[in-house]
Chimera marker file (.cmm) of the C-alpha trace (Angstrom):
<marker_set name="trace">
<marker id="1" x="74.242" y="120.562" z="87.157" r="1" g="1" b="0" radius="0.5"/>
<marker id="2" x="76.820" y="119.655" z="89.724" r="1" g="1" b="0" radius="0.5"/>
<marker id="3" x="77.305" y="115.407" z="89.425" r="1" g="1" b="0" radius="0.5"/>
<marker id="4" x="78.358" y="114.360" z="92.694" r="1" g="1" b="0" radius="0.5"/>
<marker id="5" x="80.685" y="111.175" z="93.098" r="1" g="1" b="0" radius="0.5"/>
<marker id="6" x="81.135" y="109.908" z="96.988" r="1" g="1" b="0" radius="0.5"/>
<marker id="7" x="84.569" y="107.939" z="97.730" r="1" g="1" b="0" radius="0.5"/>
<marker id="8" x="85.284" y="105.900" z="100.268" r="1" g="1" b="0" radius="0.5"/>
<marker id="9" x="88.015" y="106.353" z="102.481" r="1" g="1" b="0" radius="0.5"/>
<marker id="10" x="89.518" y="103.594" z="101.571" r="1" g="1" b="0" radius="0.5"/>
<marker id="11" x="88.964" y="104.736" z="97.516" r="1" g="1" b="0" radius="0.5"/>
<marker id="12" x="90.461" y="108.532" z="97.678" r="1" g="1" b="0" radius="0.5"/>
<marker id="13" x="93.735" y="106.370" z="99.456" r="1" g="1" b="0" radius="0.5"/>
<marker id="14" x="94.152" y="103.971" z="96.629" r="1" g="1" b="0" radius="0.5"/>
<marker id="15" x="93.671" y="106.242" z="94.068" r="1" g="1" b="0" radius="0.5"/>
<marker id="16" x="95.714" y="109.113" z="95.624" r="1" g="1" b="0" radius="0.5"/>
<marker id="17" x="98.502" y="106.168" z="96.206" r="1" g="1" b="0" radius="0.5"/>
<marker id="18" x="97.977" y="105.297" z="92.782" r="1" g="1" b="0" radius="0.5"/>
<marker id="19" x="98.721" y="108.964" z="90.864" r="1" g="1" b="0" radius="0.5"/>
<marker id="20" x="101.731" y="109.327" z="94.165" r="1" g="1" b="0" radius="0.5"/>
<marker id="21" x="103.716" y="105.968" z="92.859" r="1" g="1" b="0" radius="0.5"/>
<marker id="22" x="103.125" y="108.000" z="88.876" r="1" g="1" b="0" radius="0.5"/>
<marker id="23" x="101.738" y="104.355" z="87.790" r="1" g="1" b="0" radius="0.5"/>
<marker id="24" x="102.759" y="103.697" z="84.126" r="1" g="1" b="0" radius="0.5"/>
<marker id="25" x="101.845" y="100.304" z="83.952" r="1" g="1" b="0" radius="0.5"/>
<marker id="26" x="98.776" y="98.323" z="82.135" r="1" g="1" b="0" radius="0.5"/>
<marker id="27" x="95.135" y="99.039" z="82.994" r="1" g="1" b="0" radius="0.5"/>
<marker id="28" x="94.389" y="95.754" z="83.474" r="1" g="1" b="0" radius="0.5"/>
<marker id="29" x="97.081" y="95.512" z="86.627" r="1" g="1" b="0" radius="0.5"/>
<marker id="30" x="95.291" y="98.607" z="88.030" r="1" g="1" b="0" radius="0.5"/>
<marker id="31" x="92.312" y="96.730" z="87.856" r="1" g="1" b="0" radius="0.5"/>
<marker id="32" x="93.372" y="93.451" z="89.524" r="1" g="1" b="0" radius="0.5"/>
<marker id="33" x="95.229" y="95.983" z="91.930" r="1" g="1" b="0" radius="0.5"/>
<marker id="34" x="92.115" y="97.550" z="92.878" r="1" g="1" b="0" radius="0.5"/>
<marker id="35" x="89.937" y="94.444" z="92.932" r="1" g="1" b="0" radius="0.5"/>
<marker id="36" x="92.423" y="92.632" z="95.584" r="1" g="1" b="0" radius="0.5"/>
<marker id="37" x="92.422" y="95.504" z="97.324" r="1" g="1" b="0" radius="0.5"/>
<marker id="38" x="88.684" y="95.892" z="97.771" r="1" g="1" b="0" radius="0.5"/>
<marker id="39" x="88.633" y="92.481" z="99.254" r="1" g="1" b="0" radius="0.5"/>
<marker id="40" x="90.918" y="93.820" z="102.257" r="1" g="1" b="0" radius="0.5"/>
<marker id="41" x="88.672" y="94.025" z="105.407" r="1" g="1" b="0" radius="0.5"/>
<marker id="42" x="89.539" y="97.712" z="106.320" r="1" g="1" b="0" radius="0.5"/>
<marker id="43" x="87.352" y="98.101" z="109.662" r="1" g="1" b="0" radius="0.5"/>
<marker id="44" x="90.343" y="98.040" z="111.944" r="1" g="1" b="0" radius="0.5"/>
<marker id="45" x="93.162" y="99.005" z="109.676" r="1" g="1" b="0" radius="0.5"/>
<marker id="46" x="93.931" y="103.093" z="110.217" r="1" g="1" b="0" radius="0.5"/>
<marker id="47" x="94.543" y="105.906" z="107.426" r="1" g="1" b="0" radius="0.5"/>
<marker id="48" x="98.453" y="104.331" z="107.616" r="1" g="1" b="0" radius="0.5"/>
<marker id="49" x="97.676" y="100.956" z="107.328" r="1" g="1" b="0" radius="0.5"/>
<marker id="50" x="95.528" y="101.728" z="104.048" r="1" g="1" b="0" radius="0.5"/>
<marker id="51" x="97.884" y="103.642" z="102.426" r="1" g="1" b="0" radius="0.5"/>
<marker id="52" x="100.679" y="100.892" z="102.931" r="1" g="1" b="0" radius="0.5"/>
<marker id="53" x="98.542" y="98.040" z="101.654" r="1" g="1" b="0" radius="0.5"/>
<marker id="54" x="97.537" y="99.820" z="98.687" r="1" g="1" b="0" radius="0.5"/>
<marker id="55" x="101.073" y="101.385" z="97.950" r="1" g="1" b="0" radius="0.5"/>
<marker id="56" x="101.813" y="97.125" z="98.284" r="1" g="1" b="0" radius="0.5"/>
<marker id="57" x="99.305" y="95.848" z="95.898" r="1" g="1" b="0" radius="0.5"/>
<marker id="58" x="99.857" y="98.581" z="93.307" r="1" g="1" b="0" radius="0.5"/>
<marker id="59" x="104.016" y="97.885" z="93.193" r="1" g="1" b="0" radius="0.5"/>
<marker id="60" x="103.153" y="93.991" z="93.341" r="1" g="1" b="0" radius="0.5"/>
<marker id="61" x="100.969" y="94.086" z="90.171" r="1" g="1" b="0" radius="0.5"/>
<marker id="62" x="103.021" y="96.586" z="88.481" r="1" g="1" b="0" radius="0.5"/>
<marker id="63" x="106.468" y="93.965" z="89.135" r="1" g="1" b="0" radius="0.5"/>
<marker id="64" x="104.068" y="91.177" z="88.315" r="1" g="1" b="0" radius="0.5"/>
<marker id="65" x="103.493" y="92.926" z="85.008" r="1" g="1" b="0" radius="0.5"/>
<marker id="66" x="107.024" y="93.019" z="83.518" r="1" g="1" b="0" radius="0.5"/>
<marker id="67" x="106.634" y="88.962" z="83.027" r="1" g="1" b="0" radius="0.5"/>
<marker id="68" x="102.688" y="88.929" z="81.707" r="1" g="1" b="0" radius="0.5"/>
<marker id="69" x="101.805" y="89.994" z="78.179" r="1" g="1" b="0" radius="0.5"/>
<marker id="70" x="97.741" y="90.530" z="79.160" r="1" g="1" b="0" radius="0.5"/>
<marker id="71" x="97.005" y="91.293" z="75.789" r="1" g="1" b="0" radius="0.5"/>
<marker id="72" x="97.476" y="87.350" z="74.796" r="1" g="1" b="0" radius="0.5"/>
<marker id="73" x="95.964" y="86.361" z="78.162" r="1" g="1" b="0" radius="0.5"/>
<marker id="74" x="92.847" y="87.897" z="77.604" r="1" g="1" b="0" radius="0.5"/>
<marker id="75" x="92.083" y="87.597" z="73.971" r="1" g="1" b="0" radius="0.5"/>
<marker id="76" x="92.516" y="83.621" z="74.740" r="1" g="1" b="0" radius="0.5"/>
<marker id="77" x="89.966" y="83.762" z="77.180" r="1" g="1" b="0" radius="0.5"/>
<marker id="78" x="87.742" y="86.179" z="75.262" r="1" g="1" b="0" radius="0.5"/>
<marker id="79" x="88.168" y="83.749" z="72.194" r="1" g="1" b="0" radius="0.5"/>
<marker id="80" x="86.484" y="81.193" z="74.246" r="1" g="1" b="0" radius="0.5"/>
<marker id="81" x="83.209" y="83.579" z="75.308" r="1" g="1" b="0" radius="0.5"/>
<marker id="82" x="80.066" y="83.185" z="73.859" r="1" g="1" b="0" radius="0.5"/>
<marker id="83" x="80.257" y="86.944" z="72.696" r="1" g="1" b="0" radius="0.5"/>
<marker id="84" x="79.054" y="87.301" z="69.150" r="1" g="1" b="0" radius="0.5"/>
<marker id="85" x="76.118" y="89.358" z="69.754" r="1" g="1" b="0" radius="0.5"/>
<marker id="86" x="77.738" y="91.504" z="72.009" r="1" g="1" b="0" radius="0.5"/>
<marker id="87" x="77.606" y="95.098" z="70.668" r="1" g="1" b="0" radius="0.5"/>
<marker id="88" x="81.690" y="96.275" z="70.580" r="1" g="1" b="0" radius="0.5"/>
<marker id="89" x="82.444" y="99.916" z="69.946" r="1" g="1" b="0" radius="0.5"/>
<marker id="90" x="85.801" y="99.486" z="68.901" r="1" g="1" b="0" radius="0.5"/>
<marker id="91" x="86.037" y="95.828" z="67.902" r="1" g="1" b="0" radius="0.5"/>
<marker id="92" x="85.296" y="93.433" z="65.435" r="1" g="1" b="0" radius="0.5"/>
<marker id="93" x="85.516" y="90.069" z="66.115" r="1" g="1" b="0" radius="0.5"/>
<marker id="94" x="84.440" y="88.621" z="62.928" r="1" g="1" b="0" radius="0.5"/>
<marker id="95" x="88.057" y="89.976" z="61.210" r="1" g="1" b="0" radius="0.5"/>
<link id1="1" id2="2" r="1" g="1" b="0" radius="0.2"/>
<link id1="2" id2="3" r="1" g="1" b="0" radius="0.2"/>
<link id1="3" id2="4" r="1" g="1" b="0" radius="0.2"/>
<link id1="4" id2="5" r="1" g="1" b="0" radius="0.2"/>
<link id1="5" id2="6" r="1" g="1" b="0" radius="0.2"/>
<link id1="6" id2="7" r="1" g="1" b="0" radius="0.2"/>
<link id1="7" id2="8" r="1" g="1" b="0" radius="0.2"/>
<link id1="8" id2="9" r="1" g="1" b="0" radius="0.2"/>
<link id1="9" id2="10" r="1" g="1" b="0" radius="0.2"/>
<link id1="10" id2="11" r="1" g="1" b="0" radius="0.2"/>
<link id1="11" id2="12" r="1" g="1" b="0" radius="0.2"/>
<link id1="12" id2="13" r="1" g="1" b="0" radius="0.2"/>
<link id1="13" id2="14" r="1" g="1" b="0" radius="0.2"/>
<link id1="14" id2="15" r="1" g="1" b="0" radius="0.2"/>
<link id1="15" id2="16" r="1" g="1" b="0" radius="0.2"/>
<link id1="16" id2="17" r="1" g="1" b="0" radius="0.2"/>
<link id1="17" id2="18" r="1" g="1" b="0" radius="0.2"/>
<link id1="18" id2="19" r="1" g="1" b="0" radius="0.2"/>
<link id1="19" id2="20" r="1" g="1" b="0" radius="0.2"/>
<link id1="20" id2="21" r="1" g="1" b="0" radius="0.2"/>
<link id1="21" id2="22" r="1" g="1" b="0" radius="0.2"/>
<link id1="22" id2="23" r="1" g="1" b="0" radius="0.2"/>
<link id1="23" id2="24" r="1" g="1" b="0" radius="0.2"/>
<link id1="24" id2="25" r="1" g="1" b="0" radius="0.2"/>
<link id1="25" id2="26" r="1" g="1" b="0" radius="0.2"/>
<link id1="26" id2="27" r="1" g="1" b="0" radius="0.2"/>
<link id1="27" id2="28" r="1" g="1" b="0" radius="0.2"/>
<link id1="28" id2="29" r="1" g="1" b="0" radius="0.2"/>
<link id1="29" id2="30" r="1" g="1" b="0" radius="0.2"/>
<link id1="30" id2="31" r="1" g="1" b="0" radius="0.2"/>
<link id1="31" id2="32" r="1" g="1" b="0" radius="0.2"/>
<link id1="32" id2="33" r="1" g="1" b="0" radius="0.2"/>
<link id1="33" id2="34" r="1" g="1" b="0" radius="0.2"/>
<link id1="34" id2="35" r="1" g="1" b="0" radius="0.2"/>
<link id1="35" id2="36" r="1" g="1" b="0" radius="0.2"/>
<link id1="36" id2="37" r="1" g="1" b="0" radius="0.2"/>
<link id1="37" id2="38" r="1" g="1" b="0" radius="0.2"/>
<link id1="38" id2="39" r="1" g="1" b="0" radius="0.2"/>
<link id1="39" id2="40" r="1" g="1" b="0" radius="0.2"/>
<link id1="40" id2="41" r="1" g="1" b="0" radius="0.2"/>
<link id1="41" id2="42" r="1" g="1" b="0" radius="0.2"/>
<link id1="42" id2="43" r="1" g="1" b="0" radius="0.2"/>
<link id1="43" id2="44" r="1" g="1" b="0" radius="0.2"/>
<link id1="44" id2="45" r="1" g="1" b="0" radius="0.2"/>
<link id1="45" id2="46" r="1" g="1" b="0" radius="0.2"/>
<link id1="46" id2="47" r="1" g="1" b="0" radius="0.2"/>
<link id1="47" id2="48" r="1" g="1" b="0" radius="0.2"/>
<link id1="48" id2="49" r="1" g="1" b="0" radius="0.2"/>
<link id1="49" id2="50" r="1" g="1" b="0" radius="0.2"/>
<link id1="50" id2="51" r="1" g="1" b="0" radius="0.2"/>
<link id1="51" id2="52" r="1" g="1" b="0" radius="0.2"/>
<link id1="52" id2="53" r="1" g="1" b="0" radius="0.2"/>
<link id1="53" id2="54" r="1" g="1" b="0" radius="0.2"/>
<link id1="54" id2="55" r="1" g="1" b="0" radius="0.2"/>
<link id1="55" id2="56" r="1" g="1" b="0" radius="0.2"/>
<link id1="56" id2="57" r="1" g="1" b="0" radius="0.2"/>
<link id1="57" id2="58" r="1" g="1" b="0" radius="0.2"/>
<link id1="58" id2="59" r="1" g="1" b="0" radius="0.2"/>
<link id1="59" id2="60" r="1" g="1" b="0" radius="0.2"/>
<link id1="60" id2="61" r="1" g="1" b="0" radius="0.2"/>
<link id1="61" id2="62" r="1" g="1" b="0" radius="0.2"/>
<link id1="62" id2="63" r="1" g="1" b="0" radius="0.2"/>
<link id1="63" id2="64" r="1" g="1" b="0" radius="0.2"/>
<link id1="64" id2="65" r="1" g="1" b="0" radius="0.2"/>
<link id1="65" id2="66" r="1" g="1" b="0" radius="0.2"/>
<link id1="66" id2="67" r="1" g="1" b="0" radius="0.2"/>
<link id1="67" id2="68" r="1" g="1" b="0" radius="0.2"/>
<link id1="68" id2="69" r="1" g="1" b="0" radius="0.2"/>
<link id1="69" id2="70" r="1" g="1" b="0" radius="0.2"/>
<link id1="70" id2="71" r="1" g="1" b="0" radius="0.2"/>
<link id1="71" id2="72" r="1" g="1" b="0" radius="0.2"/>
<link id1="72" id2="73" r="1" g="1" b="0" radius="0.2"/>
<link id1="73" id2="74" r="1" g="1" b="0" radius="0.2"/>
<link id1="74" id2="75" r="1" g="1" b="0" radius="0.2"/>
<link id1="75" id2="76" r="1" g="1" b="0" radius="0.2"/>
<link id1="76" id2="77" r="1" g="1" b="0" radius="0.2"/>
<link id1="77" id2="78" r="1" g="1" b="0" radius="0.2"/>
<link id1="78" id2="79" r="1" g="1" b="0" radius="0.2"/>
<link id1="79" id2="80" r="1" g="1" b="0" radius="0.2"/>
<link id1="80" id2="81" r="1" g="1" b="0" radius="0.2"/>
<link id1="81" id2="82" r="1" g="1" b="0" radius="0.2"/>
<link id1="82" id2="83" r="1" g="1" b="0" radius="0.2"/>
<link id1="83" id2="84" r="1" g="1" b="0" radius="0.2"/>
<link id1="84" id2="85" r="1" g="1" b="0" radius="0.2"/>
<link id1="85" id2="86" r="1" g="1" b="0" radius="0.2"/>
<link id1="86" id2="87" r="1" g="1" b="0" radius="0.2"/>
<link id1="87" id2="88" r="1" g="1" b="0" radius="0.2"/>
<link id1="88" id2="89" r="1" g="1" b="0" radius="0.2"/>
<link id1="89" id2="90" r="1" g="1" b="0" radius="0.2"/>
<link id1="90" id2="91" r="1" g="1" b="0" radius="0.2"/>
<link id1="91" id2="92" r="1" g="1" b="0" radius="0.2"/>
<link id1="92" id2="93" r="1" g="1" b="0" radius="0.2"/>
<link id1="93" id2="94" r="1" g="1" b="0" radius="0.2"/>
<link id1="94" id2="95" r="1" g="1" b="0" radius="0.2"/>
</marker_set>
């Protein structure tokens, strides 16, 4: 069975931007990369315009990176969460 995944326009840019710039930074910047991009309106912006926004966003999160230790971030918020019957696969919260 063949599974079929549709992209966007917009999605096959960022993500072909993503693997040109050889990211090596956290997943997490991706992430926030990807989510501030989505937000872009994109009707009247052409292929170019895309491209340069995401190639913006992705070098922006990676520089914002260098200063940001995530890991501490988010385990501060997640300590906060009302989490403890989530089901973790890798995690245990209760060590």
């Amino acid at each position: 069975m063949k599974i079929i995944i549709h992209l966007s326009r917009e999605q096959a840019i960022f993500f072909e931007t993503m693997m040109d710039l050889n990211y090596e930074f956290e997943l997490e910047l991706l992430i926030l990369a990807y989510h501030d991009f989505l937000r872009l309106d994109f009707s009247l912006l052409s292929d170019k315009d895309v491209h340069s926004r995401a190639k913006h966003l992705i070098k922006h999160y990676e520089a914002l990176g260098k200063g940001v230790d995530l890991y501490d971030t988010r385990w501060a918020i997640l300590e906060k969460l009302d989490l403890d019957d989530a089901e973790w696969e890798y995690l245990d919260l209760d060590q």
